[in-house]
C-alpha positions in Angstrom: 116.1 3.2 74.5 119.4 2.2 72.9 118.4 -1.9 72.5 122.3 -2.5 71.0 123.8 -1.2 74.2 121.1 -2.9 75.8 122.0 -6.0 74.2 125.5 -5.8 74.9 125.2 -5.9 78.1 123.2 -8.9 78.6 125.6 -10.6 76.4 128.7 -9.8 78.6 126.2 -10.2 81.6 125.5 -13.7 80.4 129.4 -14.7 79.9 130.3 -13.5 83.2 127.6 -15.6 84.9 128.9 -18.7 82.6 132.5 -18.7 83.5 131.2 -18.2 87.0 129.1 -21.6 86.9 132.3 -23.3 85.1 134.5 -22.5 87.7 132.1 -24.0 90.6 130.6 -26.8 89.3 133.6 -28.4 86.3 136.7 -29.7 86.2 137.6 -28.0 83.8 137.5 -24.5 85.0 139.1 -21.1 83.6 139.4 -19.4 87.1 140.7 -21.7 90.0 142.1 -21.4 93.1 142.9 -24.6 95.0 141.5 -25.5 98.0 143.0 -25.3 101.0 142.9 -26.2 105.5 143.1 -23.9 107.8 144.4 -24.0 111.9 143.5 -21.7 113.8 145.8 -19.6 115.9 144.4 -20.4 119.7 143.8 -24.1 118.2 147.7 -24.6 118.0 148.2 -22.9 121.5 145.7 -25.0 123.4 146.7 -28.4 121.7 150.8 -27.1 122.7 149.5 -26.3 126.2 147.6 -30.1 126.0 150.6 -31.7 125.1 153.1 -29.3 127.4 151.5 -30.0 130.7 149.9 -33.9 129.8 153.2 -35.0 128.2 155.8 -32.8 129.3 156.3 -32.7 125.3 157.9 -28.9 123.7 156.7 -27.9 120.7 157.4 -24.6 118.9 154.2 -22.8 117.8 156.6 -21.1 114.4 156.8 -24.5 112.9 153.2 -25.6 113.2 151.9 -24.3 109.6 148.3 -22.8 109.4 147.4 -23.6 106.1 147.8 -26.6 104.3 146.9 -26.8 100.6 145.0 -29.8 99.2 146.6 -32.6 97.5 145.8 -35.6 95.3 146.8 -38.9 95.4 149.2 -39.2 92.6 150.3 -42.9 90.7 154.1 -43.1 91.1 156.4 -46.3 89.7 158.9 -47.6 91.7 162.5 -46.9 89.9 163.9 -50.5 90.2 161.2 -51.6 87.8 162.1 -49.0 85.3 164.0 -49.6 81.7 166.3 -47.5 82.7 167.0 -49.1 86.4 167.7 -52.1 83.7 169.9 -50.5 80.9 171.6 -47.5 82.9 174.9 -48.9 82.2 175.7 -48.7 86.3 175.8 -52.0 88.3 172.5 -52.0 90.3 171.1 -54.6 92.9 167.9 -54.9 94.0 167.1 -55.5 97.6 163.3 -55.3 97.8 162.1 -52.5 97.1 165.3 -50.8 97.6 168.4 -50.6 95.1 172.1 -50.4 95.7 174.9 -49.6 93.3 178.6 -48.8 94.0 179.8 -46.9 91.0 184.2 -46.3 90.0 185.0 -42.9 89.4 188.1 -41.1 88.3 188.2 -38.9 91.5 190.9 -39.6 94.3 189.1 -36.7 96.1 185.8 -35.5 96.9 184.4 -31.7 98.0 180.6 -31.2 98.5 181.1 -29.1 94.9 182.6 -32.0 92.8 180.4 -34.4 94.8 178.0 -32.6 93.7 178.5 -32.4 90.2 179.1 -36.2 90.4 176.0 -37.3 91.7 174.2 -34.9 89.3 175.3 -36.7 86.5 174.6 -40.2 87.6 171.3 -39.3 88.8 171.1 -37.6 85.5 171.8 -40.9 83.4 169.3 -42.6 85.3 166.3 -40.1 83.8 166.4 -38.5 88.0 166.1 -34.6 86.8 167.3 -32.2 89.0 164.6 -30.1 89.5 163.1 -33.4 91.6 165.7 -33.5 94.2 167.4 -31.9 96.8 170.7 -32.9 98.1 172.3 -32.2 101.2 175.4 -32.8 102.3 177.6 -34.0 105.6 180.5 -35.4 107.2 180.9 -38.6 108.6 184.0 -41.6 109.6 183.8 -43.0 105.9 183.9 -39.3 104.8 181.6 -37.1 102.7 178.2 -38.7 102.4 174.8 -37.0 101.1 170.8 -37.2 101.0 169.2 -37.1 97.8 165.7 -36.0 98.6 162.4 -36.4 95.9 160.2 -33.6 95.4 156.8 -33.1 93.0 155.4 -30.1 92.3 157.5 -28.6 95.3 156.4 -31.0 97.8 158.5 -33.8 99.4 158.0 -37.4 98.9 159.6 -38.5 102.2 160.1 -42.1 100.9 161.9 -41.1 97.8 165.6 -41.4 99.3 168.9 -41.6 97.7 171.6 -41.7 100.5 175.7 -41.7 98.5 178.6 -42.1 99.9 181.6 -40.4 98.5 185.3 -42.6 99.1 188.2 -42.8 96.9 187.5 -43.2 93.3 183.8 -44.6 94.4 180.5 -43.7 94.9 178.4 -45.9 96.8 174.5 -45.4 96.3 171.5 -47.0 97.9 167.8 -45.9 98.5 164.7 -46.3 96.5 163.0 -43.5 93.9 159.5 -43.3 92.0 158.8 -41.3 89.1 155.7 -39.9 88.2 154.2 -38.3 85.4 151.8 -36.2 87.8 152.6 -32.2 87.6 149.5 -31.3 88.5 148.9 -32.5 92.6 146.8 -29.6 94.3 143.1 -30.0 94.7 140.4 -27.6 93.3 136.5 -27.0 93.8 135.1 -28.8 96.9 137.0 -31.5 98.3 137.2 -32.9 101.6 139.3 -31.5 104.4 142.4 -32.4 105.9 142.8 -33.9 109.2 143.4 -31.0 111.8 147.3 -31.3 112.4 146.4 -30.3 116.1 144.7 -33.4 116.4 147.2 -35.9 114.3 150.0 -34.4 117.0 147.8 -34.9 120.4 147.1 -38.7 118.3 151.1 -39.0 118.0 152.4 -37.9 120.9 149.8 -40.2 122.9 151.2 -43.1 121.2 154.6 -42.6 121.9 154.4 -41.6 125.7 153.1 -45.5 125.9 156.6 -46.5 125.2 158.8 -43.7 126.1 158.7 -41.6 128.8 160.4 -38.2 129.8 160.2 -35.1 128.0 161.2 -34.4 124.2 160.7 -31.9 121.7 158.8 -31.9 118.2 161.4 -30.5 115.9 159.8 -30.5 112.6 156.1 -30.7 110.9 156.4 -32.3 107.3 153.4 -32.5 104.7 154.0 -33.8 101.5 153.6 -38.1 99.9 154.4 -40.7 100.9 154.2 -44.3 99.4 151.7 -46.6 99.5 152.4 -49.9 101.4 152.0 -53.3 101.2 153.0 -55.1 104.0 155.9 -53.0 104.8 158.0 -52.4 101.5 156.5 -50.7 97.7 157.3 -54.3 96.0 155.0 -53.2 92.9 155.9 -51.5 89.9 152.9 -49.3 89.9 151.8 -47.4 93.2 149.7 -44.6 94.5 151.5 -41.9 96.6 148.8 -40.3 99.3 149.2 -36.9 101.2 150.6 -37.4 104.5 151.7 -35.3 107.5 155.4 -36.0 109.3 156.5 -35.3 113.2 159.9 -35.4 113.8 161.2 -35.7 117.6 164.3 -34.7 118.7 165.7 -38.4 119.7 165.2 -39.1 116.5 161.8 -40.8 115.3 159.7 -39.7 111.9 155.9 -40.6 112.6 153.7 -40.7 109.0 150.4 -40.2 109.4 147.4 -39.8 106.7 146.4 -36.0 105.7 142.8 -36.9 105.1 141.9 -39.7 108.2 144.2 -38.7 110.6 145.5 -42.7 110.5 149.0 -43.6 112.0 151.2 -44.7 108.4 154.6 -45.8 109.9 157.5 -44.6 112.0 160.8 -44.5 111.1 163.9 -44.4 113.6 
């Protein structure tokens, strides 16, 4: 009996069955694949058939996702209570929790690409990188305006708002922001599991057919953070930012609700 090869084996035997028992029981683990919710197929149909026929509510079944990864609360601070908020250089004004600013510029006229460019810069000054935001851009009667939109780790923070508007030699800015320091925002191991997003619509479109009635359609289905409140405004400098589902209807309304406990947030019109 060869008792080297012998003891080879149990060696690399051994190792295996240690990373194994890292990577299910630690926190720190070698091999990890976050956690995530499913939805089944004939779980979306029925609940679209319950709201259909008890509602008279349409709803797409492509924009109802199946799988939802895990996420972590994450501690956020509120940009107007920053340093820089302070010493940017730019004219500032707090309104709660909000911020406006209405900035001079050198430009007599403005294209989505120098607009662009512009806001970039600014945001830039401010310590806003760009790899946090995405802007999109439309017309409207004061001319070209655009939505700054936050992002972590690839998911939205639907809070985080920067709206500009783009006149004449000015650039008028208002919205609120919140940096974080959090790369790391998907759960691993066992956690618990999100709130079925079957049951958070049925949940939100009961509460609205109390004070609307006729038919409407469900346009979008968000996940991503939103901002923990106090009374109805962030007014902290330090805050927690929890994972959160969003409905958007066609006429307009944006219904928060908790990705854990299924609870009703806020609505926004």
């Amino acid at each position: 009996m060869n008792w080297k090869r012998i003891k080879t084996f149990l060696i690399v035997l051994f190792l295996i069955i240690n990373i194994y028992l890292l990577s299910t029981t630690s926190g720190s683990v070698i091999f990890r694949v976050p956690t995530v919710s499913k939805i089944e197929k004939e779980t979306v149909q029925k609940t679209i058939d319950v709201i259909s026929n008890n509602y008279g509510v349409n709803l797409n079944k492509n924009i109802v996702p199946l799988k939802f990864t895990n996420l972590v609360n994450i501690d956020v601070t509120n940009f107007i209570f920053t340093d820089v908020f302070q010493n940017s250089g730019f004219e500032f004004v707090q309104n709660s929790s909000d911020f406006e600013c209405v900035i001079k510029t050198q430009t007599y006229s403005y294209t989505e690409d120098n607009a662009k460019e512009e806001i970039t810069h600014i945001l830039s000054k401010v310590g806003i990188d760009p790899s946090s935001y995405k802007i999109n851009f439309k017309k409207s009667d004061h001319g070209l305006v655009c939505t700054v939109s936050e992002y972590v780790s690839g998911y939205p923070v639907f809070d985080g708002r920067i709206y500009a508007e783009f006149t004449s030699s000015t650039i008028k800015l208002r919205g609120n922001w919140y940096f974080t320091e959090q790369t790391e925002v998907k759960r691993y191991g066992n956690s618990d599991r999100l709130a079925d997003i079957t049951s958070v619509l049925i949940d939100c479109v009961s509460s609205i057919s109390v004070n609307r009635e006729g038919s409407y359609t469900i346009k979008d289905i968000g996940y991503g953070y939103i901002v923990e409140y106090y009374g109805d405004k962030v007014i902290t400098k330090s805050a927690s930012a929890i994972p959160c589902y969003m409905i958007e209807t066609d006429f307009g309304g944006r219904y928060f609700y908790d990705a854990y406990n299924g609870n009703f947030i806020k609505q926004e019109e």
